[in-house]
C-alpha positions, 0 to 999 in steps of 0.5 A, spaced: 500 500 500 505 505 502 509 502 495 503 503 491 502 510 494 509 513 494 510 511 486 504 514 485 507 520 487 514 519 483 509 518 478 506 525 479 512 528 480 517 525 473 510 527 469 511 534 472 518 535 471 518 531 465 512 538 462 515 543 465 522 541 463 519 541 455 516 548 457 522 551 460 526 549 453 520 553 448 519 558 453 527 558 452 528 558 444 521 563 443 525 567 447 531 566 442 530 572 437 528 578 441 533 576 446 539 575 440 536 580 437 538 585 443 544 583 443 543 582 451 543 576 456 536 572 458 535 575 465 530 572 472 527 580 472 522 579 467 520 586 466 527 589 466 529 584 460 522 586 457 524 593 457 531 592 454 529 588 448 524 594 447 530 599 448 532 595 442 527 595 439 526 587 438 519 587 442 516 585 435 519 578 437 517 577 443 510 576 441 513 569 439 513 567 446 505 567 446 505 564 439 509 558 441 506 557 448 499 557 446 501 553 440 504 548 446 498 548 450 493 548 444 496 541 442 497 539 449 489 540 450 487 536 444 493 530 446 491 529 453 483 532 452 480 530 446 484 524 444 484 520 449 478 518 454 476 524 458 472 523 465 466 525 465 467 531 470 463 537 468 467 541 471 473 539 468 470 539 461 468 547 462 475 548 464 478 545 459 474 548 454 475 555 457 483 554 457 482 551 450 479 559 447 484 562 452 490 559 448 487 560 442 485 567 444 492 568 446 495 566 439 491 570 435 493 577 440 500 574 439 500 574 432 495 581 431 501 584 436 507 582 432 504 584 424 502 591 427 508 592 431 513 595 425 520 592 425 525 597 429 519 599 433 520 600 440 513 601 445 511 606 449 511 604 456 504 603 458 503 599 451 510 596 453 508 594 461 500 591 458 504 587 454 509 584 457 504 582 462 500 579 457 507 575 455 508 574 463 501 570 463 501 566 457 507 564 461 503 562 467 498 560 463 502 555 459 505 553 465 499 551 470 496 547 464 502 543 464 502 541 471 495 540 471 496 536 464 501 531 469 495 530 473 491 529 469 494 523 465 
């Protein structure tokens, strides 16, 4: 019983390191651009890194980090949600769904962002703080959805 229960858990947690380590690397190469681009080093300070590729005018790439999450949570909602048996919770179904529209949501302000936004165009700082949070939340938003995939497979 105990043997079962903690295998079980390293399961869980394998499955959840497994996620977020596949996360961590597309969050890493959708950076690549706009980081390059910059000619700066990746950094923890979020904000402050938004700002820096906005000084250089490489914001215009960065869009390509929700893009690419959504894309990653979007084929992950279909692999693990449609595809395979899904419970018959109702609550699960409606969460899914709602983070099924979110993602596709997210990749459609991604890509309307990116194609009005000129190449060696900088953002003011309001536009520049309201999309770098909406950056910061499709990360969040990616990374919930993994963890929350681990569980549910």
């Amino acid at each position: 019983m105990i043997r079962a229960i903690f295998g079980a858990i390293f399961g869980l947690i394998l499955r959840i390191i497994q996620r977020l380590a596949v996360w961590t690397v597309s969050v890493g190469v959708a950076f690549v651009p706009a980081v390059s681009g910059a000619q700066i080093w990746p950094s923890t300070d979020f904000f402050n890194m938004m700002t820096e590729i906005n000084d250089h005018k490489f914001f215009r790439e960065v869009f390509f980090v929700t893009i690419i999450l959504s894309i990653l949570g979007v084929t992950n909602l279909i692999d693990n949600i449609f595809r395979r048996k899904t419970p018959e919770n109702e609550l699960f179904k409606a969460v899914a769904w709602s983070t099924f529209a979110f993602f596709i949501l997210l990749i459609v302000y991604g890509t309307y962002a990116f194609t009005i936004l000129k190449a060696n165009e900088s953002l003011g700082d309001r536009a520049l703080y309201l999309n770098s949070l909406m950056v910061l939340v499709a990360m969040i938003a990616g990374a919930v959805t993994e963890v929350l995939i681990a569980f549910a497979e």
